[in-house]
C-alpha positions as CSV (number, residue, x, y, z in Angstrom):
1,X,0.0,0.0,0.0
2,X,2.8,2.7,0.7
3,X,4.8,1.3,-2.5
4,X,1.5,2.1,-4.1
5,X,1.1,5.8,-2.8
6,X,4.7,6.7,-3.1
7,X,4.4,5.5,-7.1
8,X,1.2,7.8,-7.2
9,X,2.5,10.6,-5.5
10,X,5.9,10.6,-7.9
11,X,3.1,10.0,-10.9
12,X,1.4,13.1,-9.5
13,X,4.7,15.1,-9.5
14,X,5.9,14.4,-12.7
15,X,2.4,15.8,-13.7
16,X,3.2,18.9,-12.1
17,X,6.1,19.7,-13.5
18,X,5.3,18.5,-17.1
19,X,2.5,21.6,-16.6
20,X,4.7,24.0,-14.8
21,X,5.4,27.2,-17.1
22,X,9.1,29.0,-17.0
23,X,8.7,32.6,-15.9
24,X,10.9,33.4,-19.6
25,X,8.5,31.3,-21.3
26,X,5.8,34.2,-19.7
27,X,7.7,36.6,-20.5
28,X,8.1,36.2,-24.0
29,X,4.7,35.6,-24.7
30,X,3.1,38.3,-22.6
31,X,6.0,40.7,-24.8
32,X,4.5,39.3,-28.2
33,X,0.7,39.8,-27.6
34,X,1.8,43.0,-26.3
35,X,3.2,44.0,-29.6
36,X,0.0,42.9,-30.9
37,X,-2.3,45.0,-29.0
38,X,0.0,47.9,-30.4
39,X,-0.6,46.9,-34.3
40,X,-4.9,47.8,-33.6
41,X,-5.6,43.4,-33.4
42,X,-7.1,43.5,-30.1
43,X,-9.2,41.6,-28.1
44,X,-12.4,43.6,-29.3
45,X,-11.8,42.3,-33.0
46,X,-11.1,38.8,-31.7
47,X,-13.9,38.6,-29.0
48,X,-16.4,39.2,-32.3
49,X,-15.1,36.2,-34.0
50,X,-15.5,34.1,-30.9
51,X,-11.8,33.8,-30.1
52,X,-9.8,35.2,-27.5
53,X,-5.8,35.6,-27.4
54,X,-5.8,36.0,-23.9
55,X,-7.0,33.3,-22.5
56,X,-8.8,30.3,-25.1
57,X,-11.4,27.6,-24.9
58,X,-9.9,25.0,-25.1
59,X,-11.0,21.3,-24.5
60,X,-9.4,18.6,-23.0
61,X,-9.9,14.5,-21.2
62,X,-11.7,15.4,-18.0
63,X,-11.8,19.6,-18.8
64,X,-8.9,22.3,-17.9
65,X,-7.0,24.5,-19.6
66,X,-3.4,22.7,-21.1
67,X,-1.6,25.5,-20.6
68,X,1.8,25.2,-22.4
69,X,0.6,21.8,-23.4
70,X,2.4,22.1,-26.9
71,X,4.4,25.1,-26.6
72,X,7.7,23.8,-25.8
73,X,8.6,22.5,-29.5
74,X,7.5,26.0,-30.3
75,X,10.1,28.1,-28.3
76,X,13.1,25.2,-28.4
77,X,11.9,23.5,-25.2
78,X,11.3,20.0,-26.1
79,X,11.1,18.8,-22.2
80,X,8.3,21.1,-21.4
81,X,5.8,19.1,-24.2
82,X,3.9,16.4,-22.7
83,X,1.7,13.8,-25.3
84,X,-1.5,13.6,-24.6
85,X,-4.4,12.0,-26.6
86,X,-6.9,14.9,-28.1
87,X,-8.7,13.3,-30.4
88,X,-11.9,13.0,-28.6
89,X,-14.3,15.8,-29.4
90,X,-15.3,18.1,-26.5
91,X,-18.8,18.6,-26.5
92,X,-20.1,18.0,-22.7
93,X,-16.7,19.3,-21.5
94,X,-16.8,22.6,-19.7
95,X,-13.8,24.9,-20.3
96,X,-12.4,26.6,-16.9
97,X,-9.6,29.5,-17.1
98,X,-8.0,31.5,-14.1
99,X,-9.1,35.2,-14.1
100,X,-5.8,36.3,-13.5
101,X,-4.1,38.3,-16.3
102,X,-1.4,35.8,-17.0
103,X,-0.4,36.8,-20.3
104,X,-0.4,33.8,-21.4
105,X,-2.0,31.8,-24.3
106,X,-3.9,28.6,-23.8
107,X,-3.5,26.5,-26.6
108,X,-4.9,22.4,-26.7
109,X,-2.7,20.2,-27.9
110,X,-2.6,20.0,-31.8
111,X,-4.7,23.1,-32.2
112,X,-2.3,25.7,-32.2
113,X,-0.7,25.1,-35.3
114,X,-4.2,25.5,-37.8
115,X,-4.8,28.8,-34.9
116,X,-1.5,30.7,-35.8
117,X,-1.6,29.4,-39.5
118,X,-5.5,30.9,-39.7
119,X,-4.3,34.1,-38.4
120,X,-1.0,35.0,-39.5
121,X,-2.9,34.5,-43.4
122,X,-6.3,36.7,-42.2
123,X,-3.5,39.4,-40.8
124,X,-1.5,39.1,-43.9
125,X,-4.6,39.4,-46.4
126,X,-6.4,42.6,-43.7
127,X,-2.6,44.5,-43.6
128,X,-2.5,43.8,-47.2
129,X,-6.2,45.5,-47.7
130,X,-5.3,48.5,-45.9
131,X,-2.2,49.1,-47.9
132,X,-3.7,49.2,-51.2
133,X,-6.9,51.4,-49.6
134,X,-3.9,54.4,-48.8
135,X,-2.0,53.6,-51.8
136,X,-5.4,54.5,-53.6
137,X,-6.1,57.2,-51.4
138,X,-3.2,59.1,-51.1
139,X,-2.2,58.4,-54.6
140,X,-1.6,61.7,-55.9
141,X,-3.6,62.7,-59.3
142,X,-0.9,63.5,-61.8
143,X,0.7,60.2,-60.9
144,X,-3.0,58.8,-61.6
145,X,-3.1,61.2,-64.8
146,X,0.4,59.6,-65.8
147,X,-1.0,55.8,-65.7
148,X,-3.9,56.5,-67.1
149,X,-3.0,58.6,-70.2
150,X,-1.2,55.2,-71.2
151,X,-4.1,53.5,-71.4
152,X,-5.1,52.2,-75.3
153,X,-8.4,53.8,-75.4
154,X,-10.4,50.6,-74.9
155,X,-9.0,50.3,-71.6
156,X,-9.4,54.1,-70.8
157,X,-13.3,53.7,-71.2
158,X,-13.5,50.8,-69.2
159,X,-11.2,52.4,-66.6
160,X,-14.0,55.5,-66.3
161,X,-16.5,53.0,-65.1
162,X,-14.4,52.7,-62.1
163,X,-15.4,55.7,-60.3
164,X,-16.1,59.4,-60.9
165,X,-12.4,60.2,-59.5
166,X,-11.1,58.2,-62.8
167,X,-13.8,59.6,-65.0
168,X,-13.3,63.3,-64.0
169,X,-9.2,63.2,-64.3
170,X,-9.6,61.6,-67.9
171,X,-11.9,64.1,-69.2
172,X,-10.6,67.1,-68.5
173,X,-8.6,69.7,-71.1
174,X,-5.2,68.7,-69.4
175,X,-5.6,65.4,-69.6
176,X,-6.7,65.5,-73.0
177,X,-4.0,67.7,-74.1
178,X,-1.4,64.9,-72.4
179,X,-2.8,62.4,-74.4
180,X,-3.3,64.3,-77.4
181,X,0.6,65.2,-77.5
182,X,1.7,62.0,-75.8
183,X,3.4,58.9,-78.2
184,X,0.6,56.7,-76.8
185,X,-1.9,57.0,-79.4
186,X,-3.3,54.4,-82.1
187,X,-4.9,55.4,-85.3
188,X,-8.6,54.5,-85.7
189,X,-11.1,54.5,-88.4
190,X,-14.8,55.6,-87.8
191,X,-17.1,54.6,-91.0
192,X,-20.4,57.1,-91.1
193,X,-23.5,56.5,-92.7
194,X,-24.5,52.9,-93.1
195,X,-27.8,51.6,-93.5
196,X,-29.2,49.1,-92.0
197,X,-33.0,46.9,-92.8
198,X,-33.6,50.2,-94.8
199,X,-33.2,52.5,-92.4
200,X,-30.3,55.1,-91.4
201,X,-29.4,53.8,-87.6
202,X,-27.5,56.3,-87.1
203,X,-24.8,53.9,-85.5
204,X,-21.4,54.8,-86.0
205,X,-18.4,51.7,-86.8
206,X,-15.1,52.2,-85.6
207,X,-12.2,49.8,-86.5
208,X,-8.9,49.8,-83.4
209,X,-6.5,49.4,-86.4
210,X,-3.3,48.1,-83.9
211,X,-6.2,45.7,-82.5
212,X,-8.3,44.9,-85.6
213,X,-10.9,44.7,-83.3
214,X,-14.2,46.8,-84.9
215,X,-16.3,48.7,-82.2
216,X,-20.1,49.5,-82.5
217,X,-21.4,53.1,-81.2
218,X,-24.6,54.4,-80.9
219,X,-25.6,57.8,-82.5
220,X,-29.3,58.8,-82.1
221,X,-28.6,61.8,-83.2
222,X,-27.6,60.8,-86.7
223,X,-31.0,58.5,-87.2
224,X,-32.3,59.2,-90.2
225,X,-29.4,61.9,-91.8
226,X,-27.8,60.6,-94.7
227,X,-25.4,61.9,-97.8
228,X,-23.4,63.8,-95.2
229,X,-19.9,64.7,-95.1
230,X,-17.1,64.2,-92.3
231,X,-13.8,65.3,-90.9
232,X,-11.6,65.1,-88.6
233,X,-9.3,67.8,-86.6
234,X,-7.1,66.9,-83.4
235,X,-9.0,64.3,-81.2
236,X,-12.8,65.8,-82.8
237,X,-15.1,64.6,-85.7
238,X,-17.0,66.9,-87.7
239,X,-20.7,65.9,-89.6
240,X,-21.7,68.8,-91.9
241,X,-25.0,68.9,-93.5
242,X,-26.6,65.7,-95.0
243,X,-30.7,65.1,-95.6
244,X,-33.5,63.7,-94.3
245,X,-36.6,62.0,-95.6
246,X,-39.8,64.0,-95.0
247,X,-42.0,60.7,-95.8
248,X,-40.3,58.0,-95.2
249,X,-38.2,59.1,-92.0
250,X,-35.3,57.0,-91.3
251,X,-35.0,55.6,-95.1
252,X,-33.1,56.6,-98.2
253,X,-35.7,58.1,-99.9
254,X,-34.9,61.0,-101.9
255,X,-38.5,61.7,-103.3
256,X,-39.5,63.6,-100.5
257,X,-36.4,65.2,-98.6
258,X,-35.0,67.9,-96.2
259,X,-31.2,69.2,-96.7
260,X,-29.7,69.9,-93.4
261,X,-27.6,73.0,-92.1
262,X,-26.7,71.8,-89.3
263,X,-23.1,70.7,-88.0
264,X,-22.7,68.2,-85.5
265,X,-18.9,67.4,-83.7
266,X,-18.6,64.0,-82.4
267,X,-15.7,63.6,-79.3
268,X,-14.4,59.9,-79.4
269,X,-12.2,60.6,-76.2
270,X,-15.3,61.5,-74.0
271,X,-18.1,60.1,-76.3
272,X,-19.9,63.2,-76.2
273,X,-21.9,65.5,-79.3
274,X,-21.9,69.3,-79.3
275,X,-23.7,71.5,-82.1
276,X,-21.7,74.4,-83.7
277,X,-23.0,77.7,-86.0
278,X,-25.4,76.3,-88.4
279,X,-23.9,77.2,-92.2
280,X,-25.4,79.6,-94.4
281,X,-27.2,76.9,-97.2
282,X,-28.4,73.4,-96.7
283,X,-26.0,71.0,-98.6
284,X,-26.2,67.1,-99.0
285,X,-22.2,65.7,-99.7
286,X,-20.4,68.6,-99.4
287,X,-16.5,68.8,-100.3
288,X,-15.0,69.8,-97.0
289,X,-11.2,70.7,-95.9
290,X,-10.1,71.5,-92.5
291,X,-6.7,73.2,-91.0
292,X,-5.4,75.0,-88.4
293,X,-4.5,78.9,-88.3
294,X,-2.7,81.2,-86.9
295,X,-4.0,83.0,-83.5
296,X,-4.1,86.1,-85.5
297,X,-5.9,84.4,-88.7
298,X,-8.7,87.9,-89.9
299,X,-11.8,86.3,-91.7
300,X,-13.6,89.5,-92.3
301,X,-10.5,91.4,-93.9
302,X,-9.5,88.5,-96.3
303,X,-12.5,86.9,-97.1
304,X,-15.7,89.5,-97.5
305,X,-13.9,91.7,-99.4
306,X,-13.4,89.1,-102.3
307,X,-16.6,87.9,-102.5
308,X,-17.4,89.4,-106.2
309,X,-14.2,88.5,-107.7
310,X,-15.1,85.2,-109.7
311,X,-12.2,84.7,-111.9
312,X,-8.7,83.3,-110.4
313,X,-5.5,84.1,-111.2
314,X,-3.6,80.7,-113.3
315,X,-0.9,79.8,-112.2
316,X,0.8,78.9,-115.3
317,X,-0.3,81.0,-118.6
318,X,-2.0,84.3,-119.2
319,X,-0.6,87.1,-118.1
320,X,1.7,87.9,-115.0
321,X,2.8,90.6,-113.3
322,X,6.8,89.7,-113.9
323,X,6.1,90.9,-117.9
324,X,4.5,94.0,-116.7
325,X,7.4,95.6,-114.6
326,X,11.0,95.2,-116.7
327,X,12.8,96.0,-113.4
328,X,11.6,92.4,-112.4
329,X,12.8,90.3,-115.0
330,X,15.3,88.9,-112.6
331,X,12.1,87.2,-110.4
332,X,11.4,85.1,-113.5
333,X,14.5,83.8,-113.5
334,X,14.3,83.0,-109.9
335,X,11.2,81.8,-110.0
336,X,11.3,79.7,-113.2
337,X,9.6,76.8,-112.9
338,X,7.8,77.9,-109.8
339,X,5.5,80.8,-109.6
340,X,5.9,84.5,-109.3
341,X,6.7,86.6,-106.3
342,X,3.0,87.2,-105.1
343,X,1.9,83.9,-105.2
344,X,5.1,82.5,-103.3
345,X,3.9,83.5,-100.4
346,X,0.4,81.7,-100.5
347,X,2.1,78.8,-101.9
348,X,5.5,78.0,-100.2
349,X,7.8,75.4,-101.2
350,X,7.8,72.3,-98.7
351,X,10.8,73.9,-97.2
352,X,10.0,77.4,-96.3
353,X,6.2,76.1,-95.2
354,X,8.0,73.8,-92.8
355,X,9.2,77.1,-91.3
356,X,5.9,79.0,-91.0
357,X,4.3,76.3,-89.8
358,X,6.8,75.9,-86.8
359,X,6.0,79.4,-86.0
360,X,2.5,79.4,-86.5
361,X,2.4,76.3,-83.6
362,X,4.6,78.1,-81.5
363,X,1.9,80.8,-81.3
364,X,-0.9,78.2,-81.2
365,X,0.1,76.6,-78.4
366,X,0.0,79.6,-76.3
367,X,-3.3,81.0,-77.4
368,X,-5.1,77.7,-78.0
369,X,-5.5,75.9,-81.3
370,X,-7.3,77.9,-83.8
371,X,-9.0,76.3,-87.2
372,X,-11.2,76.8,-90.4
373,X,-13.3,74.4,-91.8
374,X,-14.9,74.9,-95.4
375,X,-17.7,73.5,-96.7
376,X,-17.7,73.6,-100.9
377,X,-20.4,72.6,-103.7
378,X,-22.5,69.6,-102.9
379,X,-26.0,69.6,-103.6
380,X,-28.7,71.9,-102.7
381,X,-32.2,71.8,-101.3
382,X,-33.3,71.3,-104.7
383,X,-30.9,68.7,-105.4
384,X,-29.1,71.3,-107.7
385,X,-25.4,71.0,-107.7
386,X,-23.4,74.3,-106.0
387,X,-20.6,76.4,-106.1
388,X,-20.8,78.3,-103.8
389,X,-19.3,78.1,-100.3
390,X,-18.4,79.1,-96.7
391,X,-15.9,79.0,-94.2
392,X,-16.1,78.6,-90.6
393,X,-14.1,79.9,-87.8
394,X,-13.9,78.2,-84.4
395,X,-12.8,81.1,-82.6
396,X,-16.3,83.8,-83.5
397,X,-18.4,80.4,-84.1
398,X,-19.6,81.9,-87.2
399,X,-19.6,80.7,-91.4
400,X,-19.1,83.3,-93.8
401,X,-19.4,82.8,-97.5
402,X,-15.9,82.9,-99.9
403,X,-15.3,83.5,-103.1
404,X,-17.2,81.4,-106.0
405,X,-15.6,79.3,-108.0
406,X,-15.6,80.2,-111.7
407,X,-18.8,78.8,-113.9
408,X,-16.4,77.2,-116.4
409,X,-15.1,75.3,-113.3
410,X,-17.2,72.5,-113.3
411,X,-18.7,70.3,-110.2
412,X,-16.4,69.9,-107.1
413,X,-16.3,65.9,-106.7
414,X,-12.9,66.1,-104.3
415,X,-11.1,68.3,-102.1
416,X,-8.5,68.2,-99.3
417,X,-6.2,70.8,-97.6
418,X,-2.7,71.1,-98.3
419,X,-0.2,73.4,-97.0
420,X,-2.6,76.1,-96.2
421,X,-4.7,75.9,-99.9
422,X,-8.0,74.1,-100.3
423,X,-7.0,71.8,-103.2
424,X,-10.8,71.0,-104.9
425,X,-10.5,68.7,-108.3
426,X,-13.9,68.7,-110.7
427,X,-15.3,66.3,-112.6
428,X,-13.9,68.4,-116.3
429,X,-10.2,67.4,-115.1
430,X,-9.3,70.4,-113.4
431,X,-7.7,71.5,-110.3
432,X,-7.9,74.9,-108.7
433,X,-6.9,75.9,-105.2
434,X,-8.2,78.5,-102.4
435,X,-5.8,80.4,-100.4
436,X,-6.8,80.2,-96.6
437,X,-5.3,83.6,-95.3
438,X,-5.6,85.8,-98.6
439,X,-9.7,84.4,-99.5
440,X,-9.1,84.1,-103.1
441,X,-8.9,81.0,-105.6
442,X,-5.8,79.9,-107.7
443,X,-6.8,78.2,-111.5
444,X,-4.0,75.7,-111.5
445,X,-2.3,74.1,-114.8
446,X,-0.6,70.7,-114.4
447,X,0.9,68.2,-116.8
448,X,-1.6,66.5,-119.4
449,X,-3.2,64.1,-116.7
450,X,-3.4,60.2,-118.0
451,X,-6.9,59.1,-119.1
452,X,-9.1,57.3,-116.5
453,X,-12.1,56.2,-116.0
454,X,-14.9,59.0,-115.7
455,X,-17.9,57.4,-113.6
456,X,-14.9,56.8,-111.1
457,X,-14.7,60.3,-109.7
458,X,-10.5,61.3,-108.0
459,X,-10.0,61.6,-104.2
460,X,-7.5,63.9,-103.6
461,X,-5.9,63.6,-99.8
462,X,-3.0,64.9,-98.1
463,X,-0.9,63.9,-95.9
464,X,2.8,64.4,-94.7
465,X,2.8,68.4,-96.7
466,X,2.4,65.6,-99.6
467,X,-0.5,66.1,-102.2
468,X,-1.7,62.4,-103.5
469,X,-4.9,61.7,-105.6
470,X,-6.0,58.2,-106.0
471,X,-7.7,57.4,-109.5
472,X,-9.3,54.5,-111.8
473,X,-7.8,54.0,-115.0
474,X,-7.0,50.8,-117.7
475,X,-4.0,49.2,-117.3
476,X,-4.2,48.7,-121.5
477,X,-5.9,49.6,-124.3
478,X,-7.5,52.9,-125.4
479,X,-10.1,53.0,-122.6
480,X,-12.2,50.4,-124.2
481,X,-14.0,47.9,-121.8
482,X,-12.4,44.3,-123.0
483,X,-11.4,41.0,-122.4
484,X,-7.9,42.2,-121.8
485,X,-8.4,45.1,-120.1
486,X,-8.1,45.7,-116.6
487,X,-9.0,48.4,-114.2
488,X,-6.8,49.2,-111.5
489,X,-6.6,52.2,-109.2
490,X,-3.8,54.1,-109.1
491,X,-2.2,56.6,-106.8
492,X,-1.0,59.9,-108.2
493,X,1.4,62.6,-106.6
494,X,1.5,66.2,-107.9
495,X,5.1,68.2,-107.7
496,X,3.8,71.1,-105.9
497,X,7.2,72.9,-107.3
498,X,6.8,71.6,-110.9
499,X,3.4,71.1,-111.1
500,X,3.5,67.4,-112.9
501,X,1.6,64.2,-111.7
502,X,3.9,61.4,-110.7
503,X,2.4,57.5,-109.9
504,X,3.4,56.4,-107.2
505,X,1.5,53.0,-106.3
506,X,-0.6,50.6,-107.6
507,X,-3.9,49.7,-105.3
508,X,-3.8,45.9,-104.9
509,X,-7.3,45.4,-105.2
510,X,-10.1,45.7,-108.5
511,X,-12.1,49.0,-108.0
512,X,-15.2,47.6,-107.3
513,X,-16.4,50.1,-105.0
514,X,-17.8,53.4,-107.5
515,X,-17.9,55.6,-104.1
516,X,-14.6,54.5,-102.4
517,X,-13.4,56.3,-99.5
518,X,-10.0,57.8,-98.9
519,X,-8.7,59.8,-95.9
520,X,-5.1,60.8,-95.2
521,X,-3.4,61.2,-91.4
522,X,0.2,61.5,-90.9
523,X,2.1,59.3,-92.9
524,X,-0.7,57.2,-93.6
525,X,-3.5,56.9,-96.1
526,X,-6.3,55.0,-95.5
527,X,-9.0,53.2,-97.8
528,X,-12.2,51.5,-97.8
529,X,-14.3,49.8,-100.4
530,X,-18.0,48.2,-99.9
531,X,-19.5,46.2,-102.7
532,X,-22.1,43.9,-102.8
533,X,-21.7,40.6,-104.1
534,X,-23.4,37.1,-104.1
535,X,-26.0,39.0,-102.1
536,X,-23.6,39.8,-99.7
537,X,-22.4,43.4,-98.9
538,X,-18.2,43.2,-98.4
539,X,-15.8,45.4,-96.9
540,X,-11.8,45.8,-97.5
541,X,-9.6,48.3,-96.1
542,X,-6.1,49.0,-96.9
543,X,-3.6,51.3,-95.6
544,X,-0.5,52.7,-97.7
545,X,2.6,54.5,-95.6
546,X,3.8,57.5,-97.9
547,X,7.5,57.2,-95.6
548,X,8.2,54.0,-97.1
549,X,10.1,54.0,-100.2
550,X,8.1,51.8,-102.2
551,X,4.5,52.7,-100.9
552,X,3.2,49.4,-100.9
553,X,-0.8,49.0,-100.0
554,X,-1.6,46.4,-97.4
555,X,-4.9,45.2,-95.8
556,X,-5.6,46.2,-92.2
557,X,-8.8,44.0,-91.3
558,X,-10.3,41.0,-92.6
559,X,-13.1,41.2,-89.9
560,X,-15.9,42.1,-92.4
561,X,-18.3,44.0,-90.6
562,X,-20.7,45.1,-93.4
563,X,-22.3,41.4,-94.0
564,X,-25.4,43.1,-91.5
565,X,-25.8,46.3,-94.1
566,X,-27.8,46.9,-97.3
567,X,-26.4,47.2,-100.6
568,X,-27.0,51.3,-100.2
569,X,-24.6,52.1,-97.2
570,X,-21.9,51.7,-100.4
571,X,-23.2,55.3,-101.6
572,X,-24.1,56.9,-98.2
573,X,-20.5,55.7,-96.0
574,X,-18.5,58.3,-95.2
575,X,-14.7,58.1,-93.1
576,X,-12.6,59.5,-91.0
577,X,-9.7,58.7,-89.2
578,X,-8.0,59.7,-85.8
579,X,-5.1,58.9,-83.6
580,X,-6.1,58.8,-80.3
């Protein structure tokens, strides 16, 4: 019996001391939930979860608290870990704690490891939380400007949706000046006009050329305008005049119709419409050219004043003023080849316009960007063909009418601003062009012009100071339709110095399209054909880079997006193109 309560006792001690806790052991634990009171994870967040760091519930064979029951392996104190068997559950057990603020944790044996693993990975995921909240916070707003104006514009509309922060800072005037003078931009095309089931939707298609990815945009504005004209200036699209049905609203019916004044600017960047000065006269297809000016650009001096006069001065024949004055016989020599001394001015050479037009930017930036926009010919509200026309001013918001162009003339079919002169070609083979800042027009005689196809009217577009004009001729014959002939459409410089036509390229494609559209941006020209076939309505567009030596044409999409239109959006399309 006293073997038996001296084996009991020593049982009992060894107990004891398998429980007792070192006074460092305290220490260092009380000194680490200290530091974790400090970092704001308290008891208050932890009592709400059900879990306290003080002091835990913990279950064990006959109840208690295991107190530094598997801590030793923890702190590098293997003796102080005692085995014990948890793997009953402990539902009926009641858990019992001292009240006496200890500092120490009470962890069950094979618990604390899933404990500390479940906290350490909510207190990594909450710290990391908070630190991205202040980084967005106290993220400063040209920093956000910078990131954002990098943005390809399909991700800069998405990133509006964020919030109205985001949305604000990428639509205001700075921002769009960043990106408008940033090396972040993309060129894309935006085709006008299409019709749809019959009807003019209004909805505008525009192609992400560095994606080839098209986009789909809604215009209710444009529902039911058709046979209007577009261009483009800096990040903004211009819509100028078009008609309506009176009848059949919505359709292309021309029996009953109302021609349109109005002139509508469409802002890809912010997706927003604006209406500017309606023009003078309703006109349906208008030839339009657009180009910046100088701050100091004087509509009323240069342009009302010349009004009556209806006959140019030629450039090359008739009479000039060099024969007139013998003291000036020296100019001709000078200017052989060229022009005389009054019309050098209006119509530099590429390298002294290179010069003006550095210092006419220089002054534009500092008192904003100034332009004219001219609206030419087209058709009438009686369907009659015109030619007269106006120019508009951004700065007073108002059109005033230029001078006419001559009777003999002919109709405007094409037109396109070149180193400050309205270029306009007519369907008699002749070229003519408008001085912007003296308001009169120039007759202009070229080389004998090769023979092309007449129902296939010229586009004339410019591009680089460069003036190109893209036209359908026969490869062979004398312009007879046969077996071996073929049409091809070729593209056409004119030496602005010598005044001679030059080919340059070949289009790839058959000129299927009657009504093809051509439009011009930096170094690049840009083209699109729609043609119906096997009751199918096709699309093609090309691009050709004027910096590349040999000018080679090359197709940019073969996502056709015109399968959904009618045969009739061939006639009505109009394009425009923008780097933004």
């Amino acid at each position: 019996m006293f073997s038996e309560r001296v084996t009991r006792e020593e049982s009992l001690r060894g107990d004891f001391e398998a429980l007792r806790v070192s006074k460092r052991l305290v220490r260092s634990v009380s000194q680490k939930l200290r530091k974790k009171n400090l970092r704001g994870e308290g008891d208050d967040e932890d009592d709400v979860k059900g879990v306290s760091l003080k002091c835990l519930t913990i279950y064990g064979r006959g109840g208690g608290c295991k107190v530094g029951a598997d801590t030793g392996e923890e702190y590098g104190d293997p003796s102080s870990r005692r085995r014990s068997s948890a793997s009953e559950e402990g539902k009926g057990y009641k858990p019992f704690c001292g009240t006496e603020e200890t500092g120490v944790d009470c962890f069950s044996y094979g618990v604390k490891e899933k404990f500390w693993k479940k906290s350490s990975r909510k207190d990594f995921e909450l710290e990391e939380s908070v630190r991205n909240s202040r980084m967005h916070i106290f993220l400063p707003d040209d920093i956000l400007e910078m990131c954002l104006v990098r943005l390809p514009l399909t991700s800069l509309m998405n990133a509006r949706l964020v919030c109205k922060k985001w949305r604000h800072l990428t639509t205001t005037s700075r921002f769009l000046q960043m990106r408008r003078e940033g090396s972040h931009q993309n060129p894309w095309l935006f085709l006008f006009g299409t019709v749809k089931d019959g009807y003019c939707s209004g909805e505008i298609h525009a192609l992400d050329v560095s994606q080839d990815q098209w986009h789909r945009i809604g215009a209710d504005i444009l529902k039911g305008r058709f046979m209007f004209s577009v261009v483009s200036i800096l990040d903004d699209i211009y819509i100028v005049g078009g008609c309506s049905s009176l009848t059949n609203f919505g359709r292309v019916d021309r029996s009953s119709f109302k021609t349109h004044k109005g002139v509508l600017v469409f802002s890809p960047l912010t997706k927003s419409w604006r209406k500017i000065a309606s023009m003078r006269y309703g006109r349906s297809m208008p030839v339009l050219g657009i180009s910046e000016v100088n701050s100091d650009f004087s509509i009323s001096q240069s342009h009302q004043n010349r009004q009556d006069r209806r006959f140019p001065r030629s450039r090359i024949g008739g009479v000039s003023d060099v024969y007139e004055d013998p003291h000036r016989l020296s100019l001709r020599r000078q200017y052989r080849n060229a022009f005389d001394e009054n019309e050098s001015s209006f119509l530099p050479s590429r390298r002294s316009y290179k010069f003006n037009r550095q210092k006419g930017d220089q002054s534009i930036t500092k008192g904003g960007k100034r332009f004219v926009l001219i609206a030419l010919g087209g058709l009438g509200s009686w369907d009659e063909p015109l030619d007269s026309g106006e120019i508009y001013d951004s700065i007073s918001n108002k059109w005033t009418e230029i001078q006419r162009l001559p009777v003999d003339f002919g109709i405007v079919c094409s037109g396109v601003v070149c180193n400050g002169i309205f270029y306009v070609y007519s369907e008699t083979d002749k070229l003519a062009g408008y001085d912007i800042e003296r308001g009169f027009w120039i007759g202009i005689q070229t080389s004998p012009f090769p023979s092309r196809v007449h129902e296939y009217y010229p586009k004339l577009v410019s591009c680089g100071g460069r003036l190109f004009m893209l036209s359908v001729s026969w490869c062979e014959g004398d312009g007879q339709i046969g077996r071996r002939n073929k049409a091809v459409r070729k593209l056409w410089e004119l030496d602005l110095m010598y005044l001679t036509w030059t080919e340059v390229s070949v289009h790839p494609d058959a000129p299927m399209d009657w009504n093809g559209a051509f439009v011009a941006d930096r170094n690049m020209i840009f083209g699109v054909e729609m043609f119906k076939i096997f009751g199918q309505v096709l699309d093609f567009l090309t691009v050709c880079d004027i910096s590349d030596r040999e000018m080679n044409w090359s197709h940019i999409s073969r996502n056709h997006m015109a399968h959904e239109l009618d045969s009739s959006s061939c006639m009505t399309k109009a394009l425009a193109v923008l780097h933004l």
